[in-house]
Phi, psi and omega in degrees: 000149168246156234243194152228134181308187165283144187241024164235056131223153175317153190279162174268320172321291165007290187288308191300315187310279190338303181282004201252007171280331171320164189070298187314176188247145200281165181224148186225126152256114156281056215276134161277180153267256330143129187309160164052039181261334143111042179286317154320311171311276225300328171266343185278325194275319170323287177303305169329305173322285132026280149328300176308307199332309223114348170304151166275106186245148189195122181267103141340283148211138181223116204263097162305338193043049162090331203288101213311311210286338186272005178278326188279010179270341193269004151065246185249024183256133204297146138234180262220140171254162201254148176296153186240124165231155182227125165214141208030035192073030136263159177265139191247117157271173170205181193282120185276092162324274186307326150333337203258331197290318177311310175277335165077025214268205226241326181214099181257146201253123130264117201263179166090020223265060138259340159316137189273143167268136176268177191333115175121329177290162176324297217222137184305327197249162169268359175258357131336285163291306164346275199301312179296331151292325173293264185341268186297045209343073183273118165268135196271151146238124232188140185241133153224157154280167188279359211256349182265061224196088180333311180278353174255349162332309179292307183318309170312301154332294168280008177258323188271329188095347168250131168290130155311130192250318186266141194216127161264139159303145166313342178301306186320282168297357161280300193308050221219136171274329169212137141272142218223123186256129139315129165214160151193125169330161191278327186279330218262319200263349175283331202278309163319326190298314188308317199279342198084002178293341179261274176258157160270177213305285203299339184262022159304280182336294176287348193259336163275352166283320172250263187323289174313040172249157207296330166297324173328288183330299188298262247309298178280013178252328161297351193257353174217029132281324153300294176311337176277307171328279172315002154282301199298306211293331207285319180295336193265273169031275172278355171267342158265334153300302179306305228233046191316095176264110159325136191255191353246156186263125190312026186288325184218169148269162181212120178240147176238142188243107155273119180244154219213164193247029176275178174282297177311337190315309172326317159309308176282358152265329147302348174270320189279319176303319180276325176329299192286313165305341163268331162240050148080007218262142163285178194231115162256176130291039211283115147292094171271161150205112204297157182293168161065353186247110212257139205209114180281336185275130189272106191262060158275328178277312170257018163284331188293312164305332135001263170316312175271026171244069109109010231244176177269152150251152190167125190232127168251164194224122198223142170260331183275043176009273177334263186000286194308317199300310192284335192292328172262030198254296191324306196301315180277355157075025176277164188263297168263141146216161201250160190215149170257154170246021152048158185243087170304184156291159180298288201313326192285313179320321174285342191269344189077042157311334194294163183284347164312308207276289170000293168295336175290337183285299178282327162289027199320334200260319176293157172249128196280144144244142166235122202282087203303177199275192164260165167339127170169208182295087180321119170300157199266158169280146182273142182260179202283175185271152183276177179249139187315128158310158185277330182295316168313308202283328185298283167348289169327325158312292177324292180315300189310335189288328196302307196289341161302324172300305171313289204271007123342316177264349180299323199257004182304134175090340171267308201237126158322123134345306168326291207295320175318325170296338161333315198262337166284355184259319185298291155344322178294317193279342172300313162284339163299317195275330162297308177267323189147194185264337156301338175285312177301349197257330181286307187303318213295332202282307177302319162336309226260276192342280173323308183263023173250336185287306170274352195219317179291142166269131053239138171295156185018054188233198142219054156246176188219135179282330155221202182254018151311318178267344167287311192290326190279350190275323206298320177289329185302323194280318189266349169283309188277351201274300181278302177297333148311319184261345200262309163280023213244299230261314171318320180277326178309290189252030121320327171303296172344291162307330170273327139335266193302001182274279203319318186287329204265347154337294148314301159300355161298309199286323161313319184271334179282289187312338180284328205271331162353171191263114185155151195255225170330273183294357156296311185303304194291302175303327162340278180320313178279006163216021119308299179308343175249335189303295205303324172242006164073003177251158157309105160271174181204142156293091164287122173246117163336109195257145181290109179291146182311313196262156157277095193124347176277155178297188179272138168313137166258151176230166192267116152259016191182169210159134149230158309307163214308001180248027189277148196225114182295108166313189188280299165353291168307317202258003176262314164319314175291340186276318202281346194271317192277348181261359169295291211048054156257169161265181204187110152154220174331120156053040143251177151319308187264165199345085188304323195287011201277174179276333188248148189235112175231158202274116171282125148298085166248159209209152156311344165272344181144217191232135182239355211176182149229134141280125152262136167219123194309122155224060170271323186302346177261156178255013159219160177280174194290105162201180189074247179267350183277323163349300199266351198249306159320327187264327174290323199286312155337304192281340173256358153279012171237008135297358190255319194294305158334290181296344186281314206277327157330301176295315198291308168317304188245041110306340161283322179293304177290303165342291211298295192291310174309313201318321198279024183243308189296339198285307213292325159325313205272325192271329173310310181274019167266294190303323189287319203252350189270322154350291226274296170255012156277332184299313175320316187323289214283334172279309185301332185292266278269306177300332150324288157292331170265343188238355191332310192285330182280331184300145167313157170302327187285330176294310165341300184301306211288330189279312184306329190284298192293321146000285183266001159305303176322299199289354173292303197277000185281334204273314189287349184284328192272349165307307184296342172297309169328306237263321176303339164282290194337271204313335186285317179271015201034051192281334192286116160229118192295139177253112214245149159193175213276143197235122181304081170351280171340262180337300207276352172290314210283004191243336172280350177277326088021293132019271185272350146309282176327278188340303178252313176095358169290161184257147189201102221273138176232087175247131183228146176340156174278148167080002209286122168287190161246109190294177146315056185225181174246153183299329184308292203300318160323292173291349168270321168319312183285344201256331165302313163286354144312291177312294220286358169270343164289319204307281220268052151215171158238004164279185147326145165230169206197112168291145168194130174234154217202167169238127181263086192044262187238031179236157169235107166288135167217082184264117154290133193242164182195151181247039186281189214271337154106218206210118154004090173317004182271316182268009183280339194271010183268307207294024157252351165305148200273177204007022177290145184221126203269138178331300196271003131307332204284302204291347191219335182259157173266161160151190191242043216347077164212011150333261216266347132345285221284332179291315197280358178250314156301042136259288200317300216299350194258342183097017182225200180206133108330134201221149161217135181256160171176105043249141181276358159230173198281331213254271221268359199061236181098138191226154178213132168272146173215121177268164202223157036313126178327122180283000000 
């Protein structure tokens, strides 16, 4: 256990790290996500710096990969010549250890510090060779990735699928003097894979297929953007300790769960847990425990449930609860702290003693939370006080004037005559603020009575004996008289005020629900039950319907009600047509048809009447005025600016709708006249030379006109196929006849095909492992004769087929060495007539080739993809398809 410190003197842990880091050599990590994110660069351009300064920097070891720009980085900077070690008759270069202890320089660079050292070095691991420089106190510089990191090997394994073989402990990067994140994005660093800057292309290739794939990517970059945070918090931390500074500094959240050996704690380390997972936060566990204070409940079970939702533990010894709780929120740099709210004593409760209010008080720094009890038998709610007979509250005066008469003779002998009236006014004003001013005015009167009857001489007459007692009954009368009525006036309005509080708290809480995410049918029932809380009757939304005829007016139809089975009559709904072609109110306790039952409202905006409110009001017996009025006319006026802004949006969603539909139809008609052309006009020129020259042509002229002839009428036949088949698929008419399909067989048969076809060359290699997915062969094979074709247009090299077993997938990619296709347009060309522009000009079609592929892989269950350029120098583009194997 730990005491809690003082919090103006330095922590002694604190001092002890600081001090046992003295001697030692400083260690700087350069942490990564991921190979080739440029941590080496990034320590190689550092030390040059450096260097320039005057430090003495000697590169250690610098594990280049082939990678031109970090070989020209090391530039004129010494390096270490590395150990000849022999194993099994080969020579091993290494890390020359003792050589690096023997020179001593100011900064040594070792890259890599995950590294196995071979057979034959001191010490097997290279953060090792570290530790031991750093002891003779050579300050290090060092690269690691975040995935060699002991405690995320399992984690890494299921996000990448490869287990890590070299792993540094985690101590090593705490005990680190600086960590220094390497970052670039996941897009940024693939597009590097690509250009060759990481690998060269082929194992570029197998390394985006495997490791290098982009969720990977995201995954381990978030994973050493936390560690590096927790580093940064770890860091702050001990530096408010060594130097006791009070907390806590807004640098992160931190949350601390004081749990206690009660029923709730369990609660409150759940609860502290999701706190803490919504704001990304760490969890401490705080135990106290008082001196002297004997506790039959054991709080073990729940520290233990702690540890296992990931959280610190940490049992402290405090006689001052608040104190100990604040001293160590401070010392941990927490933001929040959770709390249970436990069952105090009445007395304490009444005294505000419990430790909520105590930390609401004292905790200024802090954000509180507080935890209801646990899950369990419910306490009843307390319910509202019923409301008084009016005869009670009359009844009440008298009794109150009676127990002053009462407790009058008790103090007889104590209290002057006189001073009672004091206690007869304070009673008056008691009843002006509770009943009103008419009840107070009756006490004042029976008071004047009483105490002139019962207390004044001569007793129990109402003469007076002089006019000293006449001018004191005259002030007494006009004082309770005037305090009656002013506090009388006083309680309306605080009543009043407490009114307008409540509406507009609810119109608050209304314009925060309006402002919300949601078009219409969200909106209206809102509106309509607001509009019954506010006016305590059954309401209705009215919206205007578009009329059939040009010039009629608009219908109003009901969109809402509360409740929802409430229903308008005809009456009611003539009102409402007169309200809405007015943008008047109209029905109940207006000018127009007073007698309907319903009173409706117009909701207007500067564009015009957007709506109606209706509110039943035959069932009250009074109209609607005074603050539920003014509280109804704000809810109009922000329900008909949020419904305004709802149809505003439906528009122009309607628009953008509108606007693709007519960009797909002037698509559609475009490639029908440009491309459709094309080959009737051939049709029609060959019949037409036929007919007229036919019998004198050679025969072979013949063939020829017929053959384009029928090419033509082929390829004509296939544009309006692709059209059919992209409706097939928009309306989702397409269903696969799925059975197991030979790979192999069906490339060798579109590969054939399209060799006939073009007379192009077309290389076909497939896997080792190939299963036979589930598909249908039609689809297929339309699929492969569609990414073919669109890969004949645009290259004139050779192409090259490959089907692979991908994990639980079968890959079938086409490749092509054509000019490839624009990073602005890769993510378009599976769009229906999308075309890439500098293409247009040599190839034909109706760009609805690979549209039609990507909606038969769905329909199969599978998917498409295109990359481009696949080389750095030449472009080149490759499709690839995926099915479940």
């Amino acid at each position: 256990m730990a005491n809690p410190r003082d919090p103006d003197r330095p922590d002694p842990d604190a001092l002890l790290a600081l001090a046992a880091r003295e001697g030692r050599g400083r260690l700087k990590v350069f942490l990564g996500a991921a190979p080739g994110v440029g941590k080496t660069h990034e320590m190689l351009t550092e030390a040059r710096r450096r260097m320039a300064g005057g430090a003495e920097v000697l590169a250690g070891i610098i594990e280049t990969h082939g990678r031109a720009e970090t070989i020209a980085q090391i530039g004129d900077l010494p390096i270490l010549p590395r150990a000849r070690l022999e194993h099994r008759g080969q020579v091993l270069e290494e890390f020359d250890l003792d050589a690096a202890l023997a020179h001593r320089p100011d900064i040594l660079l070792l890259d890599e510090l995950a590294h196995s050292n071979a057979p034959g070095s001191r010490h097997p691991k290279r953060w090792q060779d570290v530790e031991e420089l750093r002891d003779a106190g050579i300050e290090v510089w060092t690269t690691m990735n975040v995935q060699h990191l002991e405690s995320l090997s399992d984690a890494v394994a299921r996000i990448a699928g490869i287990r890590v073989a070299e792993t540094v402990p985690d101590a090593v990067l705490a005990g680190a003097d600086a960590v220094e994140l390497i970052d670039i994005p996941p897009a940024e660093l693939l597009e590097r894979m690509r250009q060759g800057k990481i690998y060269r292309p082929d194992q570029a290739a197998r390394a985006m297929r495997g490791f290098f794939r982009e969720g990977n990517l995201a995954a381990l970059r978030e994973m050493a953007l936390r560690r590096t945070a927790e580093r940064v918090d770890a860091d702050v931390t001990g530096y408010m300790r060594a130097n006791a500074i009070a907390g806590p500094w807004p640098a992160g959240d931190r949350v601390l769960a004081l749990v206690g050996a009660d029923a709730s704690a369990e609660t409150v380390v759940r609860q502290g847990r999701r706190i803490a997972d919504a704001l990304r936060a760490p969890l401490v566990v705080l135990h106290v425990e008082r001196p002297g204070e004997v506790d039959s409940s054991d709080p073990t079970p729940t520290l233990r449930l702690a540890e296992e939702l990931g959280a610190e533990v940490e049992t402290v010894v405090g006689a001052d609860l608040p104190a100990t709780i604040l001293a160590q929120a401070r010392a941990r740099n927490a933001s929040h702290i959770v709390i249970g709210r436990g069952r105090p004593g009445v007395w304490r409760r009444w005294l505000g003693r419990t430790l909520s209010a105590t930390l609401a008080r004292r905790a200024t720094d802090f954000t509180l939370h507080i935890v209801p009890g646990p899950a369990g038998k419910a306490r009843a709610a307390p319910s509202a006080p019923a409301a008084l007979p009016p005869w009670l509250g009359w009844g009440a005066v008298p009794a109150a004037v009676a127990l002053v008469v009462t407790l009058g003779y008790g103090a007889e002998g104590l209290l002057a005559e006189r001073t009672l009236g004091m206690v007869f006014l304070a009673v008056v004003v008691a009843l002006a603020a509770l009943l009103g001013p008419w009840h107070a005015a009756l006490g004042a009167v029976l008071g004047f009575l009483s105490w002139n009857f019962f207390f004044l001489e001569p007793r129990y007459t109402f003469e007076l004996l002089d006019g000293a007692d006449l001018v004191g009954l005259g002030a007494f009368a006009a004082v309770a008289l005037l305090l009656a009525g002013t506090t009388g006036r006083l309680g309306r309005s605080v009543r009043t005020a407490r009114a307008r509080m409540l509406a507009l708290r609810r119109l608050v809480e209304f314009s925060r629900r309006l402002g919300g995410p949601g078009g219409l049918p969200e909106l209206l029932p809102a509106v309509a039950e607001e509009a019954t809380r506010v006016a305590g009757a059954p309401s209705a939304v009215v919206m205007p319907l578009e009329p059939l005829l040009p010039g009629a007016a608009p219908e109003p139809v009901v969109r809402a009600a509360m409740p929802v089975t409430m229903e308008v009559d005809e009456t009611a709904m003539a009102a409402a047509r007169w309200a809405l072609a007015q943008g008047r109110p109209a029905g109940r306790d207006t000018d127009t048809l007073p007698t309907a039952s319903w009173q409706f409202r117009p909701m207007r905006t500067a564009r015009g009447v957007v709506g109606l409110v209706g509110v039943k009001l035959d069932d009250r017996a009074e109209p609607l005025a005074g603050e539920t009025d003014k509280a109804l006319t704000a809810l109009l006026d922000q329900a008909a600016v949020a419904i305004e802004r709802a149809q505003l949006m439906e528009r122009e969603a309607r628009g953008a709708a509108r606007a693709e539909t007519e960009q797909l139809r002037t698509a559609l008609l475009t490639s029908l006249g440009h491309d459709l052309r094309t080959p009737l006009t051939s049709i029609r020129g060959a019949l037409g030379t036929l007919r007229a020259t036919g019998e004198t042509l050679p025969a072979e002229t013949r063939a020829d006109l017929l053959l384009a002839a029928e090419e033509e009428t082929a390829r004509l036949s296939r544009y309006l196929s692709n059209i059919l088949d992209m409706v097939r698929i928009e309306h989702g008419q397409l269903e696969p006849r799925r059975e197991p399909v030979n790979i192999p067989e069906a490339l060798e048969v579109a590969v054939a095909r399209a060799r006939r076809a073009t007379g192009r060359e077309i290389t076909v290699t497939v896997g080792e492992r190939l299963t036979e997915p589930r598909l249908d062969p039609a689809l297929l094979d339309q699929i492969l004769g569609n990414v073919l074709d669109n890969a004949l247009k645009f290259s004139e090299a050779p192409l090259r087929v490959t089907a692979r077993r991908e994990g639980h997938e079968v890959a079938i990619a086409v490749e092509d060495d054509g000019p490839g296709i624009p990073a602005e347009d890769l993510h378009r060309v599976f769009d229906p007539f999308f075309r890439v522009t500098r293409a247009d000009r040599v190839a034909a079609g109706t760009g609805l080739g690979l549209a039609i592929c990507r909606g038969l892989a769905h329909a199969m269950g599978g998917r498409i993809a295109a990359e481009s350029p696949i080389h750095h120098e030449s472009g080149g583009t490759r499709i690839t398809l995926r099915f479940p194997a």
